[in-house]
C-alpha positions as CSV (number, residue, x, y, z in Angstrom):
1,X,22.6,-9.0,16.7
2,X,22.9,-5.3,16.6
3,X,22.2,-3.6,13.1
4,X,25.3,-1.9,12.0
5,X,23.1,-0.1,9.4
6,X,22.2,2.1,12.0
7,X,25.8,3.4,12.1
8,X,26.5,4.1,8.5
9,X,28.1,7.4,8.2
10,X,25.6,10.1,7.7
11,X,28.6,12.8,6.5
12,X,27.9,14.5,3.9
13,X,24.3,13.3,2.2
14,X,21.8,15.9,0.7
15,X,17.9,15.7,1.5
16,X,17.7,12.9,-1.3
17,X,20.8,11.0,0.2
18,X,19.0,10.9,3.9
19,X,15.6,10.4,2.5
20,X,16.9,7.2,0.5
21,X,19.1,5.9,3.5
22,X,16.2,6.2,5.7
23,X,13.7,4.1,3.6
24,X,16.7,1.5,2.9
25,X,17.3,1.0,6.5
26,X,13.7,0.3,6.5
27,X,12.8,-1.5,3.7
28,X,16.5,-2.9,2.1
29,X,18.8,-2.6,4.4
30,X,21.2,-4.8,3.0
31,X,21.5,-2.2,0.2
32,X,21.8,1.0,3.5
33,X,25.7,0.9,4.0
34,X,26.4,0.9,0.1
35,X,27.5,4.8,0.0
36,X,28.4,5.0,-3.9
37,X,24.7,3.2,-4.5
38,X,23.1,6.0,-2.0
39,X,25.1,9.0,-3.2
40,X,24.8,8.0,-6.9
41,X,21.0,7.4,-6.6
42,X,20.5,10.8,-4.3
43,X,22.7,12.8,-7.3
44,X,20.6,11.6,-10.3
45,X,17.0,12.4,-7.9
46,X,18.8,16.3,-7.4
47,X,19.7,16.2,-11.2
48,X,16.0,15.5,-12.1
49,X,14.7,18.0,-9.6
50,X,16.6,20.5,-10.7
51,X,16.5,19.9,-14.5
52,X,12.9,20.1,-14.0
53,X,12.8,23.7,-12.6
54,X,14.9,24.8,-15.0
55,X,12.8,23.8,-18.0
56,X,10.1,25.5,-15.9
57,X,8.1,22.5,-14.3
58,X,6.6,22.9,-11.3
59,X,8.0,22.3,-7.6
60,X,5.2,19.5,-7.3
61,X,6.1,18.3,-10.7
62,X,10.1,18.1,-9.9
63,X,9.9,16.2,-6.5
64,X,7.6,13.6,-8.2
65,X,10.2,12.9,-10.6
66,X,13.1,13.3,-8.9
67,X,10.9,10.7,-5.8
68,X,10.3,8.5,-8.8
69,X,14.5,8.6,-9.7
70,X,15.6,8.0,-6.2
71,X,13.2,4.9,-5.2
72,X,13.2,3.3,-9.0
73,X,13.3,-0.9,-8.2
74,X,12.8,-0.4,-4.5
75,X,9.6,-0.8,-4.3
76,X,9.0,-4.0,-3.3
77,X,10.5,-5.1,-0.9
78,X,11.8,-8.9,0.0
79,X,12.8,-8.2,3.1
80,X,10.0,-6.1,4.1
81,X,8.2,-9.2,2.5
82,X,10.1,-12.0,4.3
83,X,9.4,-10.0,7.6
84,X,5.4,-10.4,6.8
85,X,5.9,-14.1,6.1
86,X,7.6,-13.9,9.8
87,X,5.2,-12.1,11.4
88,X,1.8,-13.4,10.0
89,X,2.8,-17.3,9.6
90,X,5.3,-17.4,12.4
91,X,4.1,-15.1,15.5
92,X,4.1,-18.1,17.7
93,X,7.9,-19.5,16.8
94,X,9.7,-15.6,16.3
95,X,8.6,-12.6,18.5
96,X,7.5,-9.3,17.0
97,X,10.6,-7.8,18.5
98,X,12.8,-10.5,17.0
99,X,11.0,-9.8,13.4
100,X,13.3,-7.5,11.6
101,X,16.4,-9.3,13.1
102,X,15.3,-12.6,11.8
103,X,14.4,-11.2,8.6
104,X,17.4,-9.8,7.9
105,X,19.3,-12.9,8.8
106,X,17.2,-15.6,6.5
107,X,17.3,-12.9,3.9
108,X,20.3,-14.6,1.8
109,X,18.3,-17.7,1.8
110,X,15.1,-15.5,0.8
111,X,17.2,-13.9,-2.4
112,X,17.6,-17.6,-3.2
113,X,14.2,-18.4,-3.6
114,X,13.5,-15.2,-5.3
115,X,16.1,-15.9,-8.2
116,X,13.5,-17.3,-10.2
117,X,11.3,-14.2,-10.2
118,X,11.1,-10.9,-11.7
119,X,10.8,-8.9,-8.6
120,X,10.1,-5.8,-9.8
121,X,8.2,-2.4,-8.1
122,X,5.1,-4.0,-8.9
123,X,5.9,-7.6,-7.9
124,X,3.0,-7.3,-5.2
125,X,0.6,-6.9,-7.7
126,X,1.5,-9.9,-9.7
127,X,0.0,-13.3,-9.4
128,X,3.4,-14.6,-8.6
129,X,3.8,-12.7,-5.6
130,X,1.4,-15.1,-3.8
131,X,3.4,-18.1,-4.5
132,X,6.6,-16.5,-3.8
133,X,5.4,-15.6,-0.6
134,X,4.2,-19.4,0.0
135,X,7.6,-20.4,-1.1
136,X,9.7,-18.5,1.6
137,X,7.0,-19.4,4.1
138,X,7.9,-23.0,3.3
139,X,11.9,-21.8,3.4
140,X,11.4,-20.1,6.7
141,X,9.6,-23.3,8.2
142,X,12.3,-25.7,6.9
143,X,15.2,-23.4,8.5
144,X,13.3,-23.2,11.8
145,X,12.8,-27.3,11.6
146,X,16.3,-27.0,11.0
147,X,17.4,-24.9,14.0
148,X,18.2,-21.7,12.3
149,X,17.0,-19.0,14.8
């Protein structure tokens, strides 16, 4: 299944609007062909930078800010998470080269699981992040006893 992500129109995005597709198709990219999210997110991260400069911050100072803008509540990652439940717990049933591809089809069910939690930038930190990630490492074994490949 190719990734369609891949060819989401590039047309038109500043520094912050490539930067932020770049780490979505990465990290979220069910979120990498949602332009408005993308150019709204990449305007606000400029807006910061800039209004930082102006009020005589540093360059240093302004690109933290406006990084902090552009990646707030992305984190964590569940895909990038469901992709290490793939690769560390199923590396005999699922192929490194099939990883992301697999990932990013059982994702809906993933989100399912993850309803119940708070995922937020720090998830990984929490103490629920360890039974989260036993819960889609049940989900993913289920769906593979199931015949979902």
């Amino acid at each position: 299944m190719p990734n369609d992500h891949h060819n989401a129109p590039q047309t038109g995005l500043s520094y912050y609007g490539l930067s932020l597709l770049s780490y979505l198709r990465e990290s979220h990219p069910d979120l990498a062909d949602d332009a408005d999210f993308i150019r709204t997110r990449a305007q606000s991260a400029a807006e910061t930078y800039s209004r930082i400069i102006r009020s005589g911050g540093s360059r240093i100072e302004a690109a933290e800010e406006a990084d902090a803008v552009l990646y707030r509540g992305l984190h964590f990652s569940l895909y990038s998470t469901l992709a290490n439940v793939i690769r560390s717990e199923f590396a005999e049933d699922i192929p490194e080269e099939d990883v992301r591809e697999a990932a990013l089809i059982l994702l809906p069910q993933a989100k399912e699981v993850a309803r119940s939690y708070e995922l937020t930038d720090d998830f990984a930190a929490t103490p629920q992040y360890e039974r989260l990630y036993t819960e889609l490492t049940g989900t993913v074994q289920i769906l593979l006893d199931n015949g979902v490949q």
